[in-house]
N, C-alpha and C positions, 0 to 999 in steps of 0.2 A: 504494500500500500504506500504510496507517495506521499508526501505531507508538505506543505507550506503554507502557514498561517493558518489550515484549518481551524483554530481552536475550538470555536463555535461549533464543528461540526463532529469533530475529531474520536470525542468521548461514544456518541452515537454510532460510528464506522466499527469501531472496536467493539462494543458491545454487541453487533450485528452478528460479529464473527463470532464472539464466545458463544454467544447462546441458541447457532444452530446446533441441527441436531447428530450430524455428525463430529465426530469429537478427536479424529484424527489429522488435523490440523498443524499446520504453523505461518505465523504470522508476522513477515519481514515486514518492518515499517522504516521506511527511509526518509529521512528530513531532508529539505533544502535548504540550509540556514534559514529556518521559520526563524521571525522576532515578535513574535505573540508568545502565548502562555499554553502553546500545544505542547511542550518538553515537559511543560506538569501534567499538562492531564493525559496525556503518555507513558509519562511514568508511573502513575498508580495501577498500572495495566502491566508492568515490568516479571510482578513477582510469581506470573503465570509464565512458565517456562517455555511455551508455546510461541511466549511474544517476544521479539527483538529488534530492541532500538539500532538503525546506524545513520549516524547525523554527516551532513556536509557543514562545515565550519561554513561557509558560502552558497549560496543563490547560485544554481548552475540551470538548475531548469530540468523540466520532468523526466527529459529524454536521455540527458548524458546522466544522471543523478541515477536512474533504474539501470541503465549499465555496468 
């Protein structure tokens, strides 16, 4: 899943994914140097092992950033 500046949305994506109903899952969430408050609300979704943050210190854009 891609992210930048979602934060408004961000909490609702992730929760989409936990609570289908299949459970064999994982969930790459890559940043683009977001500068809103999705790195928090990202993080409380961390300590599920399924889930993994990997951030760009930088704004590169959706396409080279999922590369």
């Amino acid at each position: 899943m891609s992210n930048y500046n979602n934060g408004q949305y961000i909490k609702e994506a992730i929760e989409s994914v936990i609570h289908q109903t299949f459970s064999n899952w994982e969930l790459l969430i890559i940043d683009d140097g977001s500068t809103d408050d999705s790195i928090a609300q990202i993080s409380e979704f961390l300590k599920d092992i399924r889930i993994s943050l990997i951030r760009n210190p930088v704004n590169r854009g959706k396409v080279p950033s999922l590369i």
